[in-house]
C-alpha positions, 0 to 999 in steps of 0.5 A: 611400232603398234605400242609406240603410237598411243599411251592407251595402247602401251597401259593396256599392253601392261594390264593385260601382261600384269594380269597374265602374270597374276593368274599363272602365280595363282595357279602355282600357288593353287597347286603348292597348297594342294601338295602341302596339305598331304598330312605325313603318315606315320602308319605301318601300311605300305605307301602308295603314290602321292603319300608324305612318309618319315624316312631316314636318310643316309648316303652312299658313294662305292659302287659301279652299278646298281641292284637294276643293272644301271650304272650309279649316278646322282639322281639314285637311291637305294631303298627297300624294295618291300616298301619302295620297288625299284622303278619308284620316283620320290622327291625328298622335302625335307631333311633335318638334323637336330642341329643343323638343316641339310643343304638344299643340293641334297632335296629333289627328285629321286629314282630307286635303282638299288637295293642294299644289305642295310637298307631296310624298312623306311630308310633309304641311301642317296647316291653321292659322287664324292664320299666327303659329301655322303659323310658330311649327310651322315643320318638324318630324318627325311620326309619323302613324297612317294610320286610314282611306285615301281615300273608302272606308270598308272601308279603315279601320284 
């Protein structure tokens, strides 16, 4: 009812809510660039929470439960526990074949829950239900975030 009554009332409801609208997208944009600036390490040192490391990625689809007692499910990588203990969170960007790029269902945030025999260095193993799916993904190179390493949360990015 308040609108309905005056034109100037409606122009500045509209100002007012393009304006809301242009400083939340700027703040978004704000903070995507500040993510997109990490430069990708290729250095032997360990990682640490919020660096962009190059990994290879493979995937995985046998198994009941993980290295840490959980019960395997999407969301769960295997890593070295070396360079990535258990309990870390990483968002893999990007994964690439020469020829062709990875669907997008397959970059996200994942935990690492499990450890495997051949799973060393800067590799990691995506869980996956179907193993057509983990098939299909084959070996490819990754770029990972490191966003949290280990249990700890004081080691968050």
């Amino acid at each position: 009812m308040f609108l309905s009554q005056s034109l100037w009332r409606k122009v500045i409801a509209t100002a007012l809510a393009a304006g809301t609208f242009v400083m939340l997208y700027e703040g978004t944009v704000i903070d995507s660039r500040r993510t997109a600036a990490v430069p990708i390490s290729d250095d032997k040192a360990p990682p640490t929470a919020g660096a962009r490391l190059r990994f290879t990625a493979t995937a995985y689809c046998k198994g009941q439960t993980t290295a840490s007692g959980v019960g395997v499910t999407a969301g769960i990588v295997a890593a070295d526990p070396a360079l990535l203990p258990e309990g870390s969170v990483i968002e893999v960007n990007s994964l690439s074949k020469a020829d062709k790029a990875l669907p997008e269902q397959f970059h996200g945030i994942y935990t690492v829950l499990d450890t495997g025999p051949a799973v060393n260095g800067r590799h990691i193993d995506i869980y996956m239900w179907s193993c057509n799916d983990a098939l299909a993904l084959g070996r490819r190179d990754a770029i990972v975030t490191v966003l949290r390493l280990g249990w700890n949360p004081r080691n968050s990015r």
